[in-house]
Backbone as CSV, one residue per row, in Angstrom:
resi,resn,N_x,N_y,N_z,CA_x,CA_y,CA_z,C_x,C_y,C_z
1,UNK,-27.593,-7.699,21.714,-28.396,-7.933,22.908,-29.492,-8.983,22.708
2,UNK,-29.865,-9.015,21.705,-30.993,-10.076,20.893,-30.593,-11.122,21.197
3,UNK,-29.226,-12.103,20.852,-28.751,-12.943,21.203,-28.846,-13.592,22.445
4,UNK,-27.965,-12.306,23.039,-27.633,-12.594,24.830,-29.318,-12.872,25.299
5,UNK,-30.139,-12.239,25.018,-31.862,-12.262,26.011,-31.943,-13.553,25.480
6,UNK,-32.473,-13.971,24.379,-32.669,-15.916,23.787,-31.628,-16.721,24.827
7,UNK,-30.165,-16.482,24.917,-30.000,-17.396,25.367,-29.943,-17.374,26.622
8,UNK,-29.861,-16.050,27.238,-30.201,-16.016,28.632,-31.703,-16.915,29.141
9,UNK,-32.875,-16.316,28.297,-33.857,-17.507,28.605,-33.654,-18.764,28.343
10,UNK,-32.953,-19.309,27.712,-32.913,-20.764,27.554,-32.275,-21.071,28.274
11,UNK,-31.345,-20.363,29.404,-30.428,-20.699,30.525,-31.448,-21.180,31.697
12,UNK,-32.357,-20.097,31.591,-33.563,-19.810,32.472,-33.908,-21.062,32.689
13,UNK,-34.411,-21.270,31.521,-35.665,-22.785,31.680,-34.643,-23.809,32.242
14,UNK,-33.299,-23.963,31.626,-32.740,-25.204,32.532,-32.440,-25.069,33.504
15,UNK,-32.384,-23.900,34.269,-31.873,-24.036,35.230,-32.548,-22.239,36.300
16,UNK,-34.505,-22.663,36.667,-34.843,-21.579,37.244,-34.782,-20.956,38.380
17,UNK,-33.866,-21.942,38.750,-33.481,-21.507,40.097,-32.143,-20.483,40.352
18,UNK,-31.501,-20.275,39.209,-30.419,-19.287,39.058,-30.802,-18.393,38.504
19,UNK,-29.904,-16.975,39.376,-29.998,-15.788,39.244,-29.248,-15.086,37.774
20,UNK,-28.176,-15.880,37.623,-27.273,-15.685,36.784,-28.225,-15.297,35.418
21,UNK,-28.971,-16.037,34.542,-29.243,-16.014,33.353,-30.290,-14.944,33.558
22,UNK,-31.267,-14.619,34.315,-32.157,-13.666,34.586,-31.124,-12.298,34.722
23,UNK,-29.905,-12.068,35.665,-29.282,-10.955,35.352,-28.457,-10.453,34.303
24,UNK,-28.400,-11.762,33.344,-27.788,-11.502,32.076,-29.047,-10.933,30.905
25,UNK,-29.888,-11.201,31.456,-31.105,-10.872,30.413,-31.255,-9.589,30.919
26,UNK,-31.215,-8.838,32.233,-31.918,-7.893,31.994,-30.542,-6.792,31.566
27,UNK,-29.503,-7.347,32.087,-28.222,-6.094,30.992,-28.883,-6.138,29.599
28,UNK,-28.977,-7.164,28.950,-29.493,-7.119,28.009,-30.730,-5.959,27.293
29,UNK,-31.493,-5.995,28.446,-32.291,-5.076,28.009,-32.243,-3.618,28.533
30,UNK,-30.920,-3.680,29.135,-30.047,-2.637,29.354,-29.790,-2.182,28.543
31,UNK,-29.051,-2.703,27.635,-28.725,-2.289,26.212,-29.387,-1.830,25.142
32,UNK,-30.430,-2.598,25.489,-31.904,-2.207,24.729,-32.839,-1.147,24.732
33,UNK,-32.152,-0.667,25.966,-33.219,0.652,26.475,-34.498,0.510,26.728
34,UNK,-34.532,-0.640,27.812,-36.242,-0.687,27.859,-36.067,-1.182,29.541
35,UNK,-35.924,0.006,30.097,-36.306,-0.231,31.414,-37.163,-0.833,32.291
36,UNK,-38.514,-0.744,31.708,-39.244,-1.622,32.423,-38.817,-3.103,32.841
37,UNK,-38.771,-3.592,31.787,-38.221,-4.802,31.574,-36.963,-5.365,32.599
38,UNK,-35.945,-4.668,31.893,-34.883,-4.796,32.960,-35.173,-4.838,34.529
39,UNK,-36.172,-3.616,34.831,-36.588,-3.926,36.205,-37.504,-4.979,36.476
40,UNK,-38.191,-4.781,35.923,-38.784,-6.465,36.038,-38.230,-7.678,36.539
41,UNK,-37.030,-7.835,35.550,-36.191,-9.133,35.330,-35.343,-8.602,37.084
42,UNK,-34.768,-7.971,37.144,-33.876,-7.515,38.671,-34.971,-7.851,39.525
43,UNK,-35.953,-7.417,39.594,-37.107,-7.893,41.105,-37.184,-9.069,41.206
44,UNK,-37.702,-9.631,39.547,-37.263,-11.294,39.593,-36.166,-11.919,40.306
45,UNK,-35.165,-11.985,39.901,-34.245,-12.492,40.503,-33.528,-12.058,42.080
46,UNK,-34.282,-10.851,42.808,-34.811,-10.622,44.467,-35.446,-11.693,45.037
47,UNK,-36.601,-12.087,43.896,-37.612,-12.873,44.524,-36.585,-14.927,44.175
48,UNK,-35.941,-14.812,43.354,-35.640,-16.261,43.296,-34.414,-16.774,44.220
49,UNK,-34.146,-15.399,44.413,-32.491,-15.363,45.854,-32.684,-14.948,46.560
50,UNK,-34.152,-14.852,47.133,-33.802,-13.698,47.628,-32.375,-13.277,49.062
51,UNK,-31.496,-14.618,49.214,-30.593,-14.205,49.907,-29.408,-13.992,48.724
52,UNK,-29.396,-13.762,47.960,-27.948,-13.532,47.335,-27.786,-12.095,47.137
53,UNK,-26.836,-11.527,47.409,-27.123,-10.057,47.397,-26.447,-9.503,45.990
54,UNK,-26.139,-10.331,44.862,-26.046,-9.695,43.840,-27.039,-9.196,43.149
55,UNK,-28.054,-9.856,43.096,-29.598,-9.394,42.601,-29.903,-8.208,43.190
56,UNK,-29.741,-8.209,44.750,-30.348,-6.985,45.264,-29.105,-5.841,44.980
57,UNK,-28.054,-5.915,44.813,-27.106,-4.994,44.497,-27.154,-4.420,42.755
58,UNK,-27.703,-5.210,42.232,-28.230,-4.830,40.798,-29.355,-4.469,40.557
59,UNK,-30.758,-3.787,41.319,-31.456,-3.608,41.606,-31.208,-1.912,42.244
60,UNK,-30.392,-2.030,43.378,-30.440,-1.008,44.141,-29.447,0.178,42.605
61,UNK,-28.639,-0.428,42.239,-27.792,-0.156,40.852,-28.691,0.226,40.277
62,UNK,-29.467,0.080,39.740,-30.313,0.332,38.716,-31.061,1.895,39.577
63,UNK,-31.548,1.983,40.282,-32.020,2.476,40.965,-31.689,4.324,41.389
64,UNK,-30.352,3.803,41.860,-29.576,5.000,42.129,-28.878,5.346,40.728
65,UNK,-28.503,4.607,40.027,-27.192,5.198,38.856,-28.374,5.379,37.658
66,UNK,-29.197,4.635,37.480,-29.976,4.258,36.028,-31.212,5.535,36.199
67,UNK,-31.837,5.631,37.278,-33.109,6.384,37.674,-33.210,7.501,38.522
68,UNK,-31.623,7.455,38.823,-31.345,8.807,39.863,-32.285,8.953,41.277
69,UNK,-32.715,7.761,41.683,-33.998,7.765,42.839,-33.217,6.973,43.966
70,UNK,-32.387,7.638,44.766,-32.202,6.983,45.744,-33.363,6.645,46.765
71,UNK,-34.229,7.175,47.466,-35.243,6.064,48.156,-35.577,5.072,47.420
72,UNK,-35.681,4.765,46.094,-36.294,3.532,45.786,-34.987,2.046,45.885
73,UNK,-33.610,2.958,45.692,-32.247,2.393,46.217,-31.466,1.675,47.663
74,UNK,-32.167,2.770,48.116,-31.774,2.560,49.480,-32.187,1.181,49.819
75,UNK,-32.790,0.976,49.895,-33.739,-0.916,50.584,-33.012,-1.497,49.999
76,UNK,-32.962,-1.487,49.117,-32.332,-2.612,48.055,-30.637,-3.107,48.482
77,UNK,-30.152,-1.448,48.522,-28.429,-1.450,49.166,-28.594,-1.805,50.571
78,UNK,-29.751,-1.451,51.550,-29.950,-2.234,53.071,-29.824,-3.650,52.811
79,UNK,-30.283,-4.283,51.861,-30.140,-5.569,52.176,-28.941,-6.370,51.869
80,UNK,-28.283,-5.372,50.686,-27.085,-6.267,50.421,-25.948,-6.309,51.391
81,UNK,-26.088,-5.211,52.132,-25.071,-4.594,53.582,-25.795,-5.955,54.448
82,UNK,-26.869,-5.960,54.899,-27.426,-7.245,55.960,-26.561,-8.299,55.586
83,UNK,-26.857,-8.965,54.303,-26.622,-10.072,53.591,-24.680,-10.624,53.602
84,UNK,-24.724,-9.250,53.624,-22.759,-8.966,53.634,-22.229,-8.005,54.402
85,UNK,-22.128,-8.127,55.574,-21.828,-6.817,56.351,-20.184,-7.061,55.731
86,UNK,-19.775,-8.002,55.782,-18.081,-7.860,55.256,-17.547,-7.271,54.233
87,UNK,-18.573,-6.925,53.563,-18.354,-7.080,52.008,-17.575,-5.560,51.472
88,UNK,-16.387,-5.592,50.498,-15.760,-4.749,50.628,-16.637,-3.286,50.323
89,UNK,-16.526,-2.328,50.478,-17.069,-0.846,50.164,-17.622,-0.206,48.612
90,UNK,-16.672,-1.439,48.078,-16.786,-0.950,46.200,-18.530,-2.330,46.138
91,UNK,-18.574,-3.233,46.503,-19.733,-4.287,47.281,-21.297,-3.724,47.363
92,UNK,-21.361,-2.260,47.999,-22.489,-2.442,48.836,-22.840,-1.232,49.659
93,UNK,-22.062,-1.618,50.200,-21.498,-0.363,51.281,-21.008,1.382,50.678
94,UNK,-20.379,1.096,49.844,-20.443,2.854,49.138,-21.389,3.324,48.629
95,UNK,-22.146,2.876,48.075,-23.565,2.898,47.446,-24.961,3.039,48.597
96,UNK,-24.855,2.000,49.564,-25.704,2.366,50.667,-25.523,3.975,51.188
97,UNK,-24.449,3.803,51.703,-24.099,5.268,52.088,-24.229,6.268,51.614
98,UNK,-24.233,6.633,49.832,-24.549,7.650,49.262,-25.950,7.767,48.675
99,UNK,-26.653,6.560,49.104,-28.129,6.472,48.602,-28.345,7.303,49.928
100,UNK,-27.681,6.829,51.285,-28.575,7.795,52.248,-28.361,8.326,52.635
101,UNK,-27.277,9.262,52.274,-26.589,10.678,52.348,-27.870,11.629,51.891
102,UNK,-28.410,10.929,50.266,-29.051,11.482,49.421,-30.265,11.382,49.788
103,UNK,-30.902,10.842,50.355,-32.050,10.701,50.800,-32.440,11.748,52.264
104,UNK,-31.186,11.579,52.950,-31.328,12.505,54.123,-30.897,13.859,54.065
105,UNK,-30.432,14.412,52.972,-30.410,15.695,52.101,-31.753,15.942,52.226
106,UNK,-32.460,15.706,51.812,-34.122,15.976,51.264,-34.671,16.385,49.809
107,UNK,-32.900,16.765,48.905,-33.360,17.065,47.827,-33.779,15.891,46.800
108,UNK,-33.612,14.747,46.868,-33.828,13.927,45.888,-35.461,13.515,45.504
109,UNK,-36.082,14.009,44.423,-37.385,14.184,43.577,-38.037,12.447,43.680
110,UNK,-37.162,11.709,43.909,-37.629,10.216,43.698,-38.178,9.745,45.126
């Protein structure tokens, strides 16, 4: 993972306008077990696309699967559904839906 984060930043600097090397860094620190970080790096790359909905779909990911907190999920999967209403179900859309299944349950602690 050491590797992949160095050269993911050096992707960074040439090129900061892509999402790509920022979401390769924060798997990275996926691997690493240091969540903060990783979330960090995912908000980042919200804020540098903010229309591309892979960022926000790796975000809302993190969210629901990584932290078990669907409200903090849900927004995140709203936007990638806006961004892509087409987009197939495995996309966006299955994930929206069970973030707010879970949310409108009332049991979820997050």
């Amino acid at each position: 993972p050491a590797h992949a984060i160095a050269l993911a930043k050096r992707a960074r600097s040439a090129n900061p306008l892509s999402i790509d090397p920022i979401l390769v860094q924060a798997l990275g620190e996926e691997v690493r077990r240091r969540p903060r970080f990783q979330l960090g790096l995912l908000e980042k790359a919200t804020r540098v696309q903010p229309d591309n909905k892979e960022g926000w779909f790796r975000l809302g990911d993190f969210w629901l699967n990584q932290r078990n907190c669907p409200r903090r999920a849900l927004p995140a999967f709203e936007r990638v559904v806006t961004l892509d209403p087409q987009a197939r179900p495995s996309q966006g859309g299955d994930q929206y839906r069970r973030a707010l299944r879970l949310v409108n349950s009332g049991k979820p602690n997050c």
